[in-house]
Structures are given as structure tokens and as C-alpha cells.
PDB file of N, CA, C and O in Angstrom:
ATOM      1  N   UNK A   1       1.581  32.071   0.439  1.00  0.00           N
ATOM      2  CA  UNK A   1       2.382  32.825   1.386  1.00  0.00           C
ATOM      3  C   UNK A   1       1.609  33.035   2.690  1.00  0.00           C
ATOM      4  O   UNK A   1       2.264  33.223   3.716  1.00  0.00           O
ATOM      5  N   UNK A   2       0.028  33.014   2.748  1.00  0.00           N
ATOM      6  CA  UNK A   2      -0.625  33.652   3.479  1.00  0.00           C
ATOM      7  C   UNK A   2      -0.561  32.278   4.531  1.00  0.00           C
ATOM      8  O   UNK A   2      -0.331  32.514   5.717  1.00  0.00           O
ATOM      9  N   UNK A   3      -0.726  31.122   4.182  1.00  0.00           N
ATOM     10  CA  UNK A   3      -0.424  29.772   5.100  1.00  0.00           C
ATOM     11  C   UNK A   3       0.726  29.785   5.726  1.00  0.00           C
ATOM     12  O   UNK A   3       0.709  29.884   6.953  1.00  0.00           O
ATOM     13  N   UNK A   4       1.627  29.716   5.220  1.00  0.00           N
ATOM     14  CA  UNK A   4       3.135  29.804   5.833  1.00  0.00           C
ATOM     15  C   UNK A   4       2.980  30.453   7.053  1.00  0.00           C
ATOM     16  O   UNK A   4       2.947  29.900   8.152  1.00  0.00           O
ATOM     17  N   UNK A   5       2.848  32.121   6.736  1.00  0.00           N
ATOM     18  CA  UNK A   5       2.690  33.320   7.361  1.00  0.00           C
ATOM     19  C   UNK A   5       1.652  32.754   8.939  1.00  0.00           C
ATOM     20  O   UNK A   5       1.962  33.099  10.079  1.00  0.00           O
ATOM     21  N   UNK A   6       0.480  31.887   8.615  1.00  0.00           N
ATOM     22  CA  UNK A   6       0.050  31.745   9.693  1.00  0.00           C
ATOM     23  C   UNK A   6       0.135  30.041  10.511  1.00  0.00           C
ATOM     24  O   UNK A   6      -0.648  29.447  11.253  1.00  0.00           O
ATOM     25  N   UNK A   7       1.601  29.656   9.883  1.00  0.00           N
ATOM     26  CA  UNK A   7       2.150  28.881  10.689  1.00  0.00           C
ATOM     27  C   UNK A   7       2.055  27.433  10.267  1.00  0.00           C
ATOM     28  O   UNK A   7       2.665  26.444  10.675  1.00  0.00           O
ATOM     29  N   UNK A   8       0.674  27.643   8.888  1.00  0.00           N
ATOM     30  CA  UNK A   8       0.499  26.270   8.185  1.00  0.00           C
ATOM     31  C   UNK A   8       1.892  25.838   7.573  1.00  0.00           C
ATOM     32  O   UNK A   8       2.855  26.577   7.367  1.00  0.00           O
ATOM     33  N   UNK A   9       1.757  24.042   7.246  1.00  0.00           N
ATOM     34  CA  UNK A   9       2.534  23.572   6.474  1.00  0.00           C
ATOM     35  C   UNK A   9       1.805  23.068   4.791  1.00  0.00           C
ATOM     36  O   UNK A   9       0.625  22.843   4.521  1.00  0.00           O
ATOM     37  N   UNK A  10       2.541  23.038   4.249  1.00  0.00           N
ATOM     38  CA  UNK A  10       2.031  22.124   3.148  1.00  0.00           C
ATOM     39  C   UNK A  10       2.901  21.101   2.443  1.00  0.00           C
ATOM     40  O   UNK A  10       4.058  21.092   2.864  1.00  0.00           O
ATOM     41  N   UNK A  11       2.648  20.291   1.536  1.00  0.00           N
ATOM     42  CA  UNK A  11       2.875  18.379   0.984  1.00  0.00           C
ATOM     43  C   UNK A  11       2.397  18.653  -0.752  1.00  0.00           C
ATOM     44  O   UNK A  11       1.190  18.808  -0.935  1.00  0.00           O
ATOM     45  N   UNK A  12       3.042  18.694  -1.611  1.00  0.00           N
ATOM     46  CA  UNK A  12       2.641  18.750  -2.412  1.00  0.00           C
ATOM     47  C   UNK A  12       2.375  16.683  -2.805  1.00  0.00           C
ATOM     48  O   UNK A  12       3.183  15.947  -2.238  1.00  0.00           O
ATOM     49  N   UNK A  13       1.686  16.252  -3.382  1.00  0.00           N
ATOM     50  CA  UNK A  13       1.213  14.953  -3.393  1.00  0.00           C
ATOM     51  C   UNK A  13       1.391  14.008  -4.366  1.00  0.00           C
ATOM     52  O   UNK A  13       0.269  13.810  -4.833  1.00  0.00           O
ATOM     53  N   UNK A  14       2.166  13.339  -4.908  1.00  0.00           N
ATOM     54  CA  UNK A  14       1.847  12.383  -6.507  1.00  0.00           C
ATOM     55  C   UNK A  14       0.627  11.902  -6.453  1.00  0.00           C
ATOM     56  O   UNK A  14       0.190  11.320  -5.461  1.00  0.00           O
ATOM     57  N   UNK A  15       0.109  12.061  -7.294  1.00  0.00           N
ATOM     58  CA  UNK A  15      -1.214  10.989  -7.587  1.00  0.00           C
ATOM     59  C   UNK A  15      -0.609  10.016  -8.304  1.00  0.00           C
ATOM     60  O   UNK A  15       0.100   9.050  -8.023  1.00  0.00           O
ATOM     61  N   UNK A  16      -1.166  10.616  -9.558  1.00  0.00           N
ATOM     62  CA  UNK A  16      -1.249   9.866 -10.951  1.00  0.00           C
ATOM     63  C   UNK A  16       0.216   9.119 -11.474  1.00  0.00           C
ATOM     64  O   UNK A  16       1.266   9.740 -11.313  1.00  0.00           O
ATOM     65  N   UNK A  17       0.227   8.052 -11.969  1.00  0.00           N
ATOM     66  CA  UNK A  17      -0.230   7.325 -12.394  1.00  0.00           C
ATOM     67  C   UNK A  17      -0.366   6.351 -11.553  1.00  0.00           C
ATOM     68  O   UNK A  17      -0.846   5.276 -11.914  1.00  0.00           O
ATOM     69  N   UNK A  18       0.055   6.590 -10.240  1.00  0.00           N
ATOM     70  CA  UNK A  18       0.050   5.386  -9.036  1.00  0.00           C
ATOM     71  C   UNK A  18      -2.226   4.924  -9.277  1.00  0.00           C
ATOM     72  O   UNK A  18      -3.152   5.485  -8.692  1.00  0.00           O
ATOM     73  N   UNK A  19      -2.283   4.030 -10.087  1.00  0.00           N
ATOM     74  CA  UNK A  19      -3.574   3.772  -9.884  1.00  0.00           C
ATOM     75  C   UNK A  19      -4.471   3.448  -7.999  1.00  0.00           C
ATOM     76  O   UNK A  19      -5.550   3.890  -7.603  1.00  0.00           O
ATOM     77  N   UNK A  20      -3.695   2.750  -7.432  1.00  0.00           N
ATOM     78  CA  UNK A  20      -4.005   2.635  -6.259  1.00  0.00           C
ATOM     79  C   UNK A  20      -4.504   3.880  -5.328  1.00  0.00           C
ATOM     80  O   UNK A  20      -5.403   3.967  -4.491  1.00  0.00           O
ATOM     81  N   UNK A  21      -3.582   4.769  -5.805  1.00  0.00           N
ATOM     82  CA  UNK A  21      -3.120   6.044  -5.092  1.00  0.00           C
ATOM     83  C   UNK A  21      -4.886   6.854  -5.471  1.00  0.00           C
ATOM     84  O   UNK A  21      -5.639   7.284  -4.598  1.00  0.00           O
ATOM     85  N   UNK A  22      -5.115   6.864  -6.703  1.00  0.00           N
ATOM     86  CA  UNK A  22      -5.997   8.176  -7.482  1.00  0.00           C
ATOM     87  C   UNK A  22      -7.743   6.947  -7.336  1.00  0.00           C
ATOM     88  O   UNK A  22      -8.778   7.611  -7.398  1.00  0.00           O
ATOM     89  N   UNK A  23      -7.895   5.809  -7.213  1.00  0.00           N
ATOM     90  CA  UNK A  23      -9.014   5.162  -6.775  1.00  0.00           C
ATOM     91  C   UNK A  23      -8.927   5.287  -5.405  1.00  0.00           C
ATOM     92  O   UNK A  23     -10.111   5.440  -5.104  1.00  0.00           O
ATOM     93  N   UNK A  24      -8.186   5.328  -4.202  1.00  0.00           N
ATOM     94  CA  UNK A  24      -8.714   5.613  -2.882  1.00  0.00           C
ATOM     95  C   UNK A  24      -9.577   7.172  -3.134  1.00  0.00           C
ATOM     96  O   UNK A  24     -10.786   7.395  -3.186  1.00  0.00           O
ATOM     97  N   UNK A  25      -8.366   8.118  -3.260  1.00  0.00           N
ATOM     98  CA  UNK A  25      -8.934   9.361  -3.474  1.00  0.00           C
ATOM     99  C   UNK A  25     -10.184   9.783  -4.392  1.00  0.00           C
ATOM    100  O   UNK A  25     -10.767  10.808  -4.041  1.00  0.00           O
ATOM    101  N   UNK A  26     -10.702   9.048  -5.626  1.00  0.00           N
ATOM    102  CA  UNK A  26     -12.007   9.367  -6.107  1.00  0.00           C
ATOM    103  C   UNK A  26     -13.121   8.985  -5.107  1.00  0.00           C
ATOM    104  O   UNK A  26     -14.100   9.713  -4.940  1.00  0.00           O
ATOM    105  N   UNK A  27     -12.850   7.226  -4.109  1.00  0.00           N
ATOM    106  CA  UNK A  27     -13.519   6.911  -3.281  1.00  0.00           C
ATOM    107  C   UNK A  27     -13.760   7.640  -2.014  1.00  0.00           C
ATOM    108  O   UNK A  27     -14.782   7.532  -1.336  1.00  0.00           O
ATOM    109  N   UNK A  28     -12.760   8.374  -1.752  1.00  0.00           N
ATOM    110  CA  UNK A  28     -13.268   9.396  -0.359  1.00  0.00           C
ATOM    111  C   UNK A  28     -13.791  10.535  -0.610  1.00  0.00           C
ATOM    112  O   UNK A  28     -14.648  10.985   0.151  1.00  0.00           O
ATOM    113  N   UNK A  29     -13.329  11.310  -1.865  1.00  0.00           N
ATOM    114  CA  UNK A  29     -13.980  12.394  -2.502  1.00  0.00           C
ATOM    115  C   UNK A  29     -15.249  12.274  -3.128  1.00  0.00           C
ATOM    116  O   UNK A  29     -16.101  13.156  -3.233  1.00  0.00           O
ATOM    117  N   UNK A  30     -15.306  10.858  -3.620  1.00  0.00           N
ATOM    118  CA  UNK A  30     -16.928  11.027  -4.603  1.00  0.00           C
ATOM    119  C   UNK A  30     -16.944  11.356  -6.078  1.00  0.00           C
ATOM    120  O   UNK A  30     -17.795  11.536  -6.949  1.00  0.00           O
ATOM    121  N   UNK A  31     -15.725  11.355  -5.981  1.00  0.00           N
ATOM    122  CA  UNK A  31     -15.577  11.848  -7.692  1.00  0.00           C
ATOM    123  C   UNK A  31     -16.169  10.849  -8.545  1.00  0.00           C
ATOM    124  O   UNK A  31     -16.381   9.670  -8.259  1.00  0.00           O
ATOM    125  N   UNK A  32     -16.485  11.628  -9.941  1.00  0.00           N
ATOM    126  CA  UNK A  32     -17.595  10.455 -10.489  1.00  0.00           C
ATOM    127  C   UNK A  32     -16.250   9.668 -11.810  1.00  0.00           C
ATOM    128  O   UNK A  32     -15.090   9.770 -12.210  1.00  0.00           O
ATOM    129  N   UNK A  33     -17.208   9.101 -11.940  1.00  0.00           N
ATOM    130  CA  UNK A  33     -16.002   7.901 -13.403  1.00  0.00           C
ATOM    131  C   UNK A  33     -15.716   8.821 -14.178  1.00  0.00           C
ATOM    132  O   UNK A  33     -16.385   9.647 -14.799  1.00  0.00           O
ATOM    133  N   UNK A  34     -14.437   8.557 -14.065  1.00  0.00           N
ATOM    134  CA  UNK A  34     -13.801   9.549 -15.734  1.00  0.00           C
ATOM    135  C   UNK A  34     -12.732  10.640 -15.438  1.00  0.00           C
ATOM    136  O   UNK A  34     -12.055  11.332 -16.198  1.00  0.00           O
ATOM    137  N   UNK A  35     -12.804  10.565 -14.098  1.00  0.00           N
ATOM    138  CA  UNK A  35     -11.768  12.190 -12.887  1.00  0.00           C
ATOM    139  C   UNK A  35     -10.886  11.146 -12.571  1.00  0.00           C
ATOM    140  O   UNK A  35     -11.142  10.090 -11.993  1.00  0.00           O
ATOM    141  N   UNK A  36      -9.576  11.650 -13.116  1.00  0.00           N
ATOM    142  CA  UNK A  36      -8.214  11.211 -12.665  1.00  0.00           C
ATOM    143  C   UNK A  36      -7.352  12.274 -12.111  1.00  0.00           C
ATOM    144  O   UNK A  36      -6.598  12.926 -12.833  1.00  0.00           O
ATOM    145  N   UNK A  37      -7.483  12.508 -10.465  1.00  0.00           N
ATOM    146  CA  UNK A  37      -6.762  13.238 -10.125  1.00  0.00           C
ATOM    147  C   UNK A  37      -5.517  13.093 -10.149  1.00  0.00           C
ATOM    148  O   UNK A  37      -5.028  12.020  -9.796  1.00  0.00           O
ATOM    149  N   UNK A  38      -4.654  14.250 -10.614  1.00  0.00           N
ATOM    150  CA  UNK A  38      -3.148  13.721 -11.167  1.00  0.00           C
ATOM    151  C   UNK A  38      -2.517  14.409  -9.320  1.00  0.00           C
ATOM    152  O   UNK A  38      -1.891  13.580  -8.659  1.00  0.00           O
ATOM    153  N   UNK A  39      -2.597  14.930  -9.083  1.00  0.00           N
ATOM    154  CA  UNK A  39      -2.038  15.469  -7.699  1.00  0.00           C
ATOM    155  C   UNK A  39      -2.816  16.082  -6.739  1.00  0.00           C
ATOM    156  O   UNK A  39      -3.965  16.458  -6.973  1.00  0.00           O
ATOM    157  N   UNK A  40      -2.026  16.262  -5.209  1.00  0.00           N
ATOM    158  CA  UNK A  40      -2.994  17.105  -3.914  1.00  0.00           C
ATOM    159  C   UNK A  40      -1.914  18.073  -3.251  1.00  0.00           C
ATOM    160  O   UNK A  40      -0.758  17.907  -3.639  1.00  0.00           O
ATOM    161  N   UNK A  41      -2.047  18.634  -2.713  1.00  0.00           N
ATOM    162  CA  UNK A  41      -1.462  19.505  -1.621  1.00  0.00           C
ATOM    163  C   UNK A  41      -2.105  19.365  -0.288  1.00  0.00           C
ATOM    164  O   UNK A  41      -3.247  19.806  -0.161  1.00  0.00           O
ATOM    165  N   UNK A  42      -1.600  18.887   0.570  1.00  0.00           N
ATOM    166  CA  UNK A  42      -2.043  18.479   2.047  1.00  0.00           C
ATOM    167  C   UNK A  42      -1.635  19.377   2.494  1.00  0.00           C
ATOM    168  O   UNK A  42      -0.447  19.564   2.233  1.00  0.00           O
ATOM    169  N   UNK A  43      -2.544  20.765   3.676  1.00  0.00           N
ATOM    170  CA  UNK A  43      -2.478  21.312   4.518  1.00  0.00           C
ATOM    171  C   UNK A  43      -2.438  21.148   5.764  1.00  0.00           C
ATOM    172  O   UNK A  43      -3.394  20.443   6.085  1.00  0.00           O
ATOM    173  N   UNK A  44      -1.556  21.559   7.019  1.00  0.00           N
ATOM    174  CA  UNK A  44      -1.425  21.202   8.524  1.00  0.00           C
ATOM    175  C   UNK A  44      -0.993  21.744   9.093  1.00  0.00           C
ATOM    176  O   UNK A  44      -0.869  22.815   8.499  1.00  0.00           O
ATOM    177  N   UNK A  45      -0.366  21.841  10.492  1.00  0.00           N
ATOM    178  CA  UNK A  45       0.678  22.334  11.447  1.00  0.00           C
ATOM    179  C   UNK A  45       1.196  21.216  11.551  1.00  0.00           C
ATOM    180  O   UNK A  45       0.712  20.139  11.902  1.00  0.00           O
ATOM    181  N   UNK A  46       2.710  21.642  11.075  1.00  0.00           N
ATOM    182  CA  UNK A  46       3.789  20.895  11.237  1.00  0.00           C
ATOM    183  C   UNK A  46       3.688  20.666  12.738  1.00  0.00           C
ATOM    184  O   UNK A  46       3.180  21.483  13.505  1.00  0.00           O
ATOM    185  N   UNK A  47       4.390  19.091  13.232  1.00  0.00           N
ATOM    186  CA  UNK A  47       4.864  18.860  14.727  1.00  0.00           C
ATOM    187  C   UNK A  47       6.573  19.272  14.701  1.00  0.00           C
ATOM    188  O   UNK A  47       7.278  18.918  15.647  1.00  0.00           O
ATOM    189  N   UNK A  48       7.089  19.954  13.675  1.00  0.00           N
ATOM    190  CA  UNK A  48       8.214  19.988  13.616  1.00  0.00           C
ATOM    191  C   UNK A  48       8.873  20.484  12.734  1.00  0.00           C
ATOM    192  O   UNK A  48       8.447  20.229  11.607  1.00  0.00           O
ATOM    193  N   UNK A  49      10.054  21.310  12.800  1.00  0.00           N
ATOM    194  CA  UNK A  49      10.630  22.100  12.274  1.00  0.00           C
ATOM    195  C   UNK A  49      11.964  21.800  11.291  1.00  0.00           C
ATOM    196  O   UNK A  49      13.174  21.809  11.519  1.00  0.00           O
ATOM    197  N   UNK A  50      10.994  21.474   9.843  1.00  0.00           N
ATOM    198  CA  UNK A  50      12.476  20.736   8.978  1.00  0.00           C
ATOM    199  C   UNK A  50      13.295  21.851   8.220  1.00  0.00           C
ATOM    200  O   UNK A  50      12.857  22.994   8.088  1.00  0.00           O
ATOM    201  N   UNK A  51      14.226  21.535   7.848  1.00  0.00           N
ATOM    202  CA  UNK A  51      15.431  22.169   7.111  1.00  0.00           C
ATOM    203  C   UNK A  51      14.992  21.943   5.753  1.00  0.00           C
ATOM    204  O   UNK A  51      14.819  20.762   5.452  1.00  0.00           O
ATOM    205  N   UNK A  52      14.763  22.861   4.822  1.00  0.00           N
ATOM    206  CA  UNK A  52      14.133  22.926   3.406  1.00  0.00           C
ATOM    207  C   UNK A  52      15.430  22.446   2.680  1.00  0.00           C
ATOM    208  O   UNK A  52      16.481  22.969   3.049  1.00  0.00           O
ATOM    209  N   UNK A  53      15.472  21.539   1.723  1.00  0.00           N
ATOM    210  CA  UNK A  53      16.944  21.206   0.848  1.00  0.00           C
ATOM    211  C   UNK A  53      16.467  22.029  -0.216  1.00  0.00           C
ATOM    212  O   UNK A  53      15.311  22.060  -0.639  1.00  0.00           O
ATOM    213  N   UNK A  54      18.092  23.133  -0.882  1.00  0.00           N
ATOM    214  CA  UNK A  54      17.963  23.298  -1.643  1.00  0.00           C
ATOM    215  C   UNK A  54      18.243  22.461  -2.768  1.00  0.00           C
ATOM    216  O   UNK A  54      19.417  22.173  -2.998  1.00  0.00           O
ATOM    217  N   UNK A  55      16.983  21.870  -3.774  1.00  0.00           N
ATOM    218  CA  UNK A  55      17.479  20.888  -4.871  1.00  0.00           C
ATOM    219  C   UNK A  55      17.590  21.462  -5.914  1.00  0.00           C
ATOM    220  O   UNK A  55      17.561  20.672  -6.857  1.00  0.00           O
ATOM    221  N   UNK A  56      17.713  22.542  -6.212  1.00  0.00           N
ATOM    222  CA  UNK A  56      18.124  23.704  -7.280  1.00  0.00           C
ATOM    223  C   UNK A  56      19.269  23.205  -8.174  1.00  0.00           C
ATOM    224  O   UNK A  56      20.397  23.456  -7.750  1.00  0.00           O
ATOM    225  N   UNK A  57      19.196  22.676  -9.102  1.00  0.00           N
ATOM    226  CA  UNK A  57      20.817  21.963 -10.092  1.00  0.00           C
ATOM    227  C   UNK A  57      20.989  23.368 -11.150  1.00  0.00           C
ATOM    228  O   UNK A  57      20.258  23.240 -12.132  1.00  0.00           O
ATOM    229  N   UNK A  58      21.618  24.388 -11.155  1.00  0.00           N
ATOM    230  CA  UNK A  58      21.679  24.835 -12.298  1.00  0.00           C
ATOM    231  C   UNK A  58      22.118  24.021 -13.631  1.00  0.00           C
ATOM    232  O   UNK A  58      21.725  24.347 -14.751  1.00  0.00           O
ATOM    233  N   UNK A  59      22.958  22.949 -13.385  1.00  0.00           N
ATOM    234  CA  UNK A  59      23.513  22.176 -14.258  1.00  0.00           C
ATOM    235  C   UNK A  59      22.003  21.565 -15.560  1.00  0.00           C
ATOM    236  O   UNK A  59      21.837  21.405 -16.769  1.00  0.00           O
ATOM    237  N   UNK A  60      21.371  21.449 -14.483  1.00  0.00           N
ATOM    238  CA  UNK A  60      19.826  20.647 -15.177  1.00  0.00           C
ATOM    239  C   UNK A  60      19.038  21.808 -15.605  1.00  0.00           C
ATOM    240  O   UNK A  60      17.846  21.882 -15.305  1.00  0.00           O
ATOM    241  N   UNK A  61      19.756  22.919 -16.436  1.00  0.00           N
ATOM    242  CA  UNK A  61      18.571  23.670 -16.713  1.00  0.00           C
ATOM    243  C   UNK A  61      19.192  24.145 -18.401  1.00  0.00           C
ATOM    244  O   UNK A  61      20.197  24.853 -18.336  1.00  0.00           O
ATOM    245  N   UNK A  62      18.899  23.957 -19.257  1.00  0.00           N
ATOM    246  CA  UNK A  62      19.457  23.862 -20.905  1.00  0.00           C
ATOM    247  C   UNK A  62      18.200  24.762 -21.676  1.00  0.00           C
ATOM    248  O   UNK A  62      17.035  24.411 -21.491  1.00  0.00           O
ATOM    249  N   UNK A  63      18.462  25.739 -22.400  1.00  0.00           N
ATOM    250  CA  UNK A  63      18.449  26.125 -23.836  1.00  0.00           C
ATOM    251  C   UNK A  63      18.449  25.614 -25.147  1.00  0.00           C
ATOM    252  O   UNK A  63      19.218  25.669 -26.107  1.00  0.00           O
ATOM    253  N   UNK A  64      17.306  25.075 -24.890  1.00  0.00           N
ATOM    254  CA  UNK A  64      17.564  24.036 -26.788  1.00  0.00           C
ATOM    255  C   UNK A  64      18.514  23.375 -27.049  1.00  0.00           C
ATOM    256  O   UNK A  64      18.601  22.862 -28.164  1.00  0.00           O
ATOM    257  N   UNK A  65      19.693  23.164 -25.896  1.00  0.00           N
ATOM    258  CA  UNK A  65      21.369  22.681 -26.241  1.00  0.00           C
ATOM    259  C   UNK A  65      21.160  21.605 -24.996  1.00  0.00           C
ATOM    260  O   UNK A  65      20.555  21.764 -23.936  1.00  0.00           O
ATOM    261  N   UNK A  66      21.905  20.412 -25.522  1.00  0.00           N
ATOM    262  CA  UNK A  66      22.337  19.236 -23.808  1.00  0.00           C
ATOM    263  C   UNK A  66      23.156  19.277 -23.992  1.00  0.00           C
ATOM    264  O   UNK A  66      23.980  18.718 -23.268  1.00  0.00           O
TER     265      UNK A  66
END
């Protein structure tokens, strides 16, 4: 909340299982053999002001029942 509040944006990120994706990122980070980062969150100032979609399905949300 405290980012928002001071104007940051954020990206939540897929990693995993994109192999391509999670070997750049051990290579810029340094991570040692054996760290499979499954995701990132990228912090910034937006250049621009998007419209959030709500993707909220109540339909897609079940009780032990489909």
C-alpha cells in the first residue's frame, strides 16, 4: 500500500517454468545451482495511467461442488 501511496507501480512476473525466463534471472542475480526462481515483482513509476480490469469471475469460485 505504502508504494502505491507514493506513486510507485508494480508487475507481478511469471518465471517458472519458462526455463529461458528463470536462467537469465539466476545469471544477473548470481544465484547459485539449484535456485529456481518461480516469480518477481518489478517496481517503477508508471509513464502512464492504466485502467485496472476487474477479472473477478464469481462464477470460477466452487465449494467442493463444479
Amino acid at each position: 500500500m505504502e508504494a502505491k501511496e507514493l506513486g510507485i507501480g508494480s508487475c507481478w512476473l511469471g518465471v517458472y517454468p519458462r526455463e529461458d525466463r528463470y536462467l537469465k534471472i539466476n545469471s544477473y542475480f548470481h544465484l547459485p545451482k539449484g535456485i529456481v526462481p518461480l516469480w518477481m515483482i518489478a517496481f517503477g513509476y508508471p509513464d502512464q495511467n492504466l485502467v485496472i480490469k476487474n477479472k473477478f469471475d464469481e462464477l470460477k469460485i466452487h465449494y467442493e461442488k463444479y
